[in-house]
C-alpha positions as YAML, in Angstrom:
chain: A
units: angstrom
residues:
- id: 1
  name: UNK
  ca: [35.04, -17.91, 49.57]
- id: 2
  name: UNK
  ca: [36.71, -17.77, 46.32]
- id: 3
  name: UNK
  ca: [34.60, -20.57, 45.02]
- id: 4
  name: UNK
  ca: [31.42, -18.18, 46.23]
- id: 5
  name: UNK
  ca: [33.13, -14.97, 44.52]
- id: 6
  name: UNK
  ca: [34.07, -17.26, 41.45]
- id: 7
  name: UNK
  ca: [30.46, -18.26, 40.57]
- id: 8
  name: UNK
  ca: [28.49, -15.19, 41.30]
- id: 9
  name: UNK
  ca: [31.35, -13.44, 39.12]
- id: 10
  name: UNK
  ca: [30.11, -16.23, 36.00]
- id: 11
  name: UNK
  ca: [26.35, -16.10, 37.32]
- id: 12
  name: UNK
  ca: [26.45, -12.24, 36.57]
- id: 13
  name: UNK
  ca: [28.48, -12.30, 33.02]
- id: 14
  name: UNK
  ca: [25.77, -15.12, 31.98]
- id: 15
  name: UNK
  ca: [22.90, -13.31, 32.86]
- id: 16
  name: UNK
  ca: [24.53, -9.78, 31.09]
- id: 17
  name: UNK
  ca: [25.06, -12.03, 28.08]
- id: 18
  name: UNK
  ca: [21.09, -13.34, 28.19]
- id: 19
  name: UNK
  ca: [19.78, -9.98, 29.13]
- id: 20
  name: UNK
  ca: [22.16, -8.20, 26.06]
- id: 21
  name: UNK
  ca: [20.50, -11.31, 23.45]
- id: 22
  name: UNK
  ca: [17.17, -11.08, 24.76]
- id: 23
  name: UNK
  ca: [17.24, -7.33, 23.74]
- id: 24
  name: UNK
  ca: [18.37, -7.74, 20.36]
- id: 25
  name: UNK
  ca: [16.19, -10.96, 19.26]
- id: 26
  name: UNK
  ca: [13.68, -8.53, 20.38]
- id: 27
  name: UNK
  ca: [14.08, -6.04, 18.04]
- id: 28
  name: UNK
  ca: [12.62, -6.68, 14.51]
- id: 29
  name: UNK
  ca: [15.18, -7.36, 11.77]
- id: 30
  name: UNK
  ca: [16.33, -4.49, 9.43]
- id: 31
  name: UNK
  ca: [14.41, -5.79, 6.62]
- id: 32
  name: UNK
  ca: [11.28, -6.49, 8.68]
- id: 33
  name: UNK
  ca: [9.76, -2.73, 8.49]
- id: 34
  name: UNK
  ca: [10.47, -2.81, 4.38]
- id: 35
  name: UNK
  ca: [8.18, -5.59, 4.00]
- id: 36
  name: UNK
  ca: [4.93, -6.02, 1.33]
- id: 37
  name: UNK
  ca: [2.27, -7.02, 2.53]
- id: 38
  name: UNK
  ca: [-1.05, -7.47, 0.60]
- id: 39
  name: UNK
  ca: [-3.55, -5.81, 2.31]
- id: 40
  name: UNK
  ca: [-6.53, -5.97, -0.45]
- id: 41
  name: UNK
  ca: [-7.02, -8.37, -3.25]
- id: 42
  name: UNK
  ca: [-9.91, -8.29, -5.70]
- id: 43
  name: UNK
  ca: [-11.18, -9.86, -8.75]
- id: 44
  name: UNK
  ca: [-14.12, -7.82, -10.92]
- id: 45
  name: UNK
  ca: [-13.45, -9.66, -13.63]
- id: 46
  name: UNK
  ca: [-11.92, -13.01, -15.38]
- id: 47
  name: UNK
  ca: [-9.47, -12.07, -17.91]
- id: 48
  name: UNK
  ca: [-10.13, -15.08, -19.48]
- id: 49
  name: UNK
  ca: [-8.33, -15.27, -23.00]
- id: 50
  name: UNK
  ca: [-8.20, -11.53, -23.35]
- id: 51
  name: UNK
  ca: [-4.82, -10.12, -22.20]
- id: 52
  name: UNK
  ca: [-4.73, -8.15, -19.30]
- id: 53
  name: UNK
  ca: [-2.64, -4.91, -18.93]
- id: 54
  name: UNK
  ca: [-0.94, -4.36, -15.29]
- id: 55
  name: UNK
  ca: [-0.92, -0.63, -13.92]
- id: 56
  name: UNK
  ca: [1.52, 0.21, -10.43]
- id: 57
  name: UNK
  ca: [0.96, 3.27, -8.50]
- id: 58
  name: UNK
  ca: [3.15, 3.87, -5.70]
- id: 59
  name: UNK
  ca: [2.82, 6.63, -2.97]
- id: 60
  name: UNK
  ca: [2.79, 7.43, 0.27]
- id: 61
  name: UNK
  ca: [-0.55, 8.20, 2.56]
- id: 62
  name: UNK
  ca: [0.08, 10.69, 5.36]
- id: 63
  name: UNK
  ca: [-1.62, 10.11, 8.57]
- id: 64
  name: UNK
  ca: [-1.87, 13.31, 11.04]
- id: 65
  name: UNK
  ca: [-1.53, 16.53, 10.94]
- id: 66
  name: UNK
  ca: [1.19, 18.09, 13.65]
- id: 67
  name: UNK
  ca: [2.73, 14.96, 14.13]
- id: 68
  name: UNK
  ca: [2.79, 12.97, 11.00]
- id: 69
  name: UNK
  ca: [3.56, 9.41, 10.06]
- id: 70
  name: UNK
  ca: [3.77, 8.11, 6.47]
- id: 71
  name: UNK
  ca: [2.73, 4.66, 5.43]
- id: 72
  name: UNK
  ca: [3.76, 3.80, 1.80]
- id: 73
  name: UNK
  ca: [1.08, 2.27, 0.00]
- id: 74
  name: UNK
  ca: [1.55, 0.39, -3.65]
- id: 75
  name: UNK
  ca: [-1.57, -0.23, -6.14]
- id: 76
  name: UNK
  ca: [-1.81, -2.64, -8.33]
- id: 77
  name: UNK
  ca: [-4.50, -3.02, -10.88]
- id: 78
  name: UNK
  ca: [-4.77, -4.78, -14.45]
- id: 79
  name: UNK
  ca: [-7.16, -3.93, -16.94]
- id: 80
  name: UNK
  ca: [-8.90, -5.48, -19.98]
- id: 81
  name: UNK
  ca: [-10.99, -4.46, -22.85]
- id: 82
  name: UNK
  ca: [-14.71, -5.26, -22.11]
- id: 83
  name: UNK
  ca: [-18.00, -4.39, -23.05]
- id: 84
  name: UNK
  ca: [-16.73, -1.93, -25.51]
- id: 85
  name: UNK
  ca: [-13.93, -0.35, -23.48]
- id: 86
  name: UNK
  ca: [-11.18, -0.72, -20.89]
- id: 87
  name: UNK
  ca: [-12.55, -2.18, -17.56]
- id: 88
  name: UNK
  ca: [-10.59, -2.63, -14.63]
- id: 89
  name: UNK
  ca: [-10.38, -6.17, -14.16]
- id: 90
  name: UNK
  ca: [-8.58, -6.60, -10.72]
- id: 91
  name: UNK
  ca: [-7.12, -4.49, -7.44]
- id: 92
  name: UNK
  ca: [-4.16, -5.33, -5.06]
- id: 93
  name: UNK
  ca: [-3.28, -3.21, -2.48]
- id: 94
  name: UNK
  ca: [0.23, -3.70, -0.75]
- id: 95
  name: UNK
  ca: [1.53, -1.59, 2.56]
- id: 96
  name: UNK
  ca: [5.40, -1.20, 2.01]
- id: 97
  name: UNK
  ca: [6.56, -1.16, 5.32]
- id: 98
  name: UNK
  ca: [3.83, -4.28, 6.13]
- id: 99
  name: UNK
  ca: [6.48, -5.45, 9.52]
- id: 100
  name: UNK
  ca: [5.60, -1.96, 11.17]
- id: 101
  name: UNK
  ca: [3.31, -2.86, 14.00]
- id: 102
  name: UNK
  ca: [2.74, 0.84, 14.69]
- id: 103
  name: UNK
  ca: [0.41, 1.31, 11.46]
- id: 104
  name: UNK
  ca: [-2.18, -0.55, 9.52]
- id: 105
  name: UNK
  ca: [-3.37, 0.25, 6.25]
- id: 106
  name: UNK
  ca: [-7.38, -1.02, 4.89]
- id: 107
  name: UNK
  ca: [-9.26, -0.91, 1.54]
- id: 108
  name: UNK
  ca: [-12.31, -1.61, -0.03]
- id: 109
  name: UNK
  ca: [-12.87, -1.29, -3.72]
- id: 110
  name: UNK
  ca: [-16.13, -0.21, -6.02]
- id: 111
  name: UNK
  ca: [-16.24, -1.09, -9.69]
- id: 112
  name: UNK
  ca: [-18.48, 1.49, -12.45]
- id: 113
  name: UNK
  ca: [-18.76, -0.89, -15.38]
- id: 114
  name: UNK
  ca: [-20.35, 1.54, -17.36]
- id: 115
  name: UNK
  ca: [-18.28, 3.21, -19.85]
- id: 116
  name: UNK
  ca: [-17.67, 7.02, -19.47]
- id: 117
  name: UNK
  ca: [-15.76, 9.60, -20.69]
- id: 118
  name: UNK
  ca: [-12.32, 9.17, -18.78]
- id: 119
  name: UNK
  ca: [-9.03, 10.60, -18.28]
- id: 120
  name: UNK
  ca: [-5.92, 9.36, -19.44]
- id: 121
  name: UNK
  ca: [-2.91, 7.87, -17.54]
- id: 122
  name: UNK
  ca: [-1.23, 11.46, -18.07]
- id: 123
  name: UNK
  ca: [-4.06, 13.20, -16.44]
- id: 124
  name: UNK
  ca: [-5.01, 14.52, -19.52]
- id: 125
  name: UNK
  ca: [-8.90, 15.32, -19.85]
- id: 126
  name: UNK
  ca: [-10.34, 13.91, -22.91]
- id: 127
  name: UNK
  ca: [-10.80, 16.11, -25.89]
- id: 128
  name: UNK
  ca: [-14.35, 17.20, -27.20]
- id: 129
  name: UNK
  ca: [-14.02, 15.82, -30.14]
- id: 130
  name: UNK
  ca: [-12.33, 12.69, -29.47]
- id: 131
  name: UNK
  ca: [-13.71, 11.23, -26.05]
- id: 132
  name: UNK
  ca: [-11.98, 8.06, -24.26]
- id: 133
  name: UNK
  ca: [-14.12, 5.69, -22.98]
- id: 134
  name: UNK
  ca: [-12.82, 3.63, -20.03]
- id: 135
  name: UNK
  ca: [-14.54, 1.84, -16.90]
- id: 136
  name: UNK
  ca: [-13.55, 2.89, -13.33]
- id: 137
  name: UNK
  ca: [-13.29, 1.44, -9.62]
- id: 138
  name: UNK
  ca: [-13.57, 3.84, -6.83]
- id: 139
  name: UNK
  ca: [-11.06, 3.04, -3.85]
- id: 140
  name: UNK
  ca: [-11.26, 3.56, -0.50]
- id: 141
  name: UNK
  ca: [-8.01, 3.69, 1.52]
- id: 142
  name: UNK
  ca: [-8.03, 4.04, 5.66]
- id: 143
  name: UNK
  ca: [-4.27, 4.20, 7.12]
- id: 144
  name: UNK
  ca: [-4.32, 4.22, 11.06]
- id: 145
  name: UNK
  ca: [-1.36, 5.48, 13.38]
- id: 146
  name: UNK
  ca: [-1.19, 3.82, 16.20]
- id: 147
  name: UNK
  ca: [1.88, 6.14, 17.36]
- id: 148
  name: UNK
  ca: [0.11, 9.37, 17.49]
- id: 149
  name: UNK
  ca: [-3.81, 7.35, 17.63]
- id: 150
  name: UNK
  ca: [-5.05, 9.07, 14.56]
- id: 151
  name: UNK
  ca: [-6.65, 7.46, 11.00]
- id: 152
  name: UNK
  ca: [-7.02, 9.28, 7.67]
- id: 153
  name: UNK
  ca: [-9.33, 8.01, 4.92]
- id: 154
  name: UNK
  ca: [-8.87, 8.68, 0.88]
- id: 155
  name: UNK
  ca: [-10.87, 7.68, -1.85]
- id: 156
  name: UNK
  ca: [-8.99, 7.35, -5.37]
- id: 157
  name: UNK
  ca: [-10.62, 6.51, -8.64]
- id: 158
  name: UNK
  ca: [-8.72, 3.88, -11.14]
- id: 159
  name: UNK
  ca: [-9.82, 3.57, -14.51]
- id: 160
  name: UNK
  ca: [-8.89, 1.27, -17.49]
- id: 161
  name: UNK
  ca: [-6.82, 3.45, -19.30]
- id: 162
  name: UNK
  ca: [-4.26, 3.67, -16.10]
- id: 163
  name: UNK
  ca: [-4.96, 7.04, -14.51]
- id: 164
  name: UNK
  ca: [-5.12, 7.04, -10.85]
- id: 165
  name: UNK
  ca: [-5.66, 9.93, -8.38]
- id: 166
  name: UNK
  ca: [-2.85, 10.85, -5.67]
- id: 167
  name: UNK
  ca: [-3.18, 9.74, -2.52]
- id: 168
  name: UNK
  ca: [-2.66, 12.99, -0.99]
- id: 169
  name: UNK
  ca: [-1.03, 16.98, -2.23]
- id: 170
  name: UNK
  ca: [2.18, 16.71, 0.34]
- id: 171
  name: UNK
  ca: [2.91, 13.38, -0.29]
- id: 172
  name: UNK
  ca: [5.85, 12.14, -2.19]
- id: 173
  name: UNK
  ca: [4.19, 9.70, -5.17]
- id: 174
  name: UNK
  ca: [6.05, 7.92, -8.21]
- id: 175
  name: UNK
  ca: [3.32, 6.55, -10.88]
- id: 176
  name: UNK
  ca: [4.41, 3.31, -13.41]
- id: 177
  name: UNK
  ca: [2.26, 1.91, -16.12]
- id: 178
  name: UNK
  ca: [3.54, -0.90, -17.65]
...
């Protein structure tokens, strides 16, 4: 009998132990949800010899209205000087927190070769009397929730002088040209 007792007792501390590691292999690292992940890459043009000048916007795209989940979104885009003014030359899109299962993040991307009158990096509109002239790419962004089964599209426009639109009024955005 206290053979019996002896290995039930270690039976039921093994299987505590396997049930207790099986719970935490299952949970995703703490570095996991912090991931980038490149959700959009695009080439318009070849830089070629001409050097190419890297723009980051980082912000965060809100998804929902009484229940709201954020997924932070970072743009990168270069630009070079082409047909007569700065064109964007290329788009990466990156979702922050990448590891989260619970949200996905899209793009697609539409270059305007054409050069136009365009703003500049501070937001700035161009003076009458001394107009910038930059190309622009128009891009779409669609974040889905999965939590709360909601999606929210935003179009931004990039140009080759740097300036970006927000992704949304209440979100929290930083902006780096470099």
């Amino acid at each position: 009998m206290k053979k019996i007792l002896l290995a039930l007792g270690g039976a039921a501390a093994l299987a505590s132990c396997r049930e207790t590691n099986t719970a935490v292999q299952s949970n995703p690292t703490a570095g996991t949800p912090d991931a980038k992940v490149l959700r959009f890459d695009t080439t318009f043009l070849k830089a070629g010899t001409a050097r190419a000048y890297p723009h980051t916007y980082t912000g965060r795209l809100v998804v929902g209205e009484a229940k709201k989940v954020t997924v932070p979104v970072q743009i990168d885009w270069t630009t070079v000087e082409q047909a007569g003014c700065p064109q964007v030359a290329s788009v990466q899109v990156y979702q922050l927190n990448g590891g989260d299962r619970r949200t996905a993040l899209m793009a697609k991307a539409i270059r305007d070769a054409v050069c136009k009158p365009a703003q500049r990096p501070t937001g700035g509109s161009p003076a009458a009397s001394t107009p910038v002239y930059a190309g622009t790419a128009y891009l779409k962004l669609t974040a889905e929730a999965r939590e709360i089964r909601r999606t929210t599209s935003v179009s931004l426009t990039l140009n080759g002088l740097g300036y970006h639109d927000t992704l949304s009024g209440d979100s929290a955005v930083t902006s780096s040209a470099q």
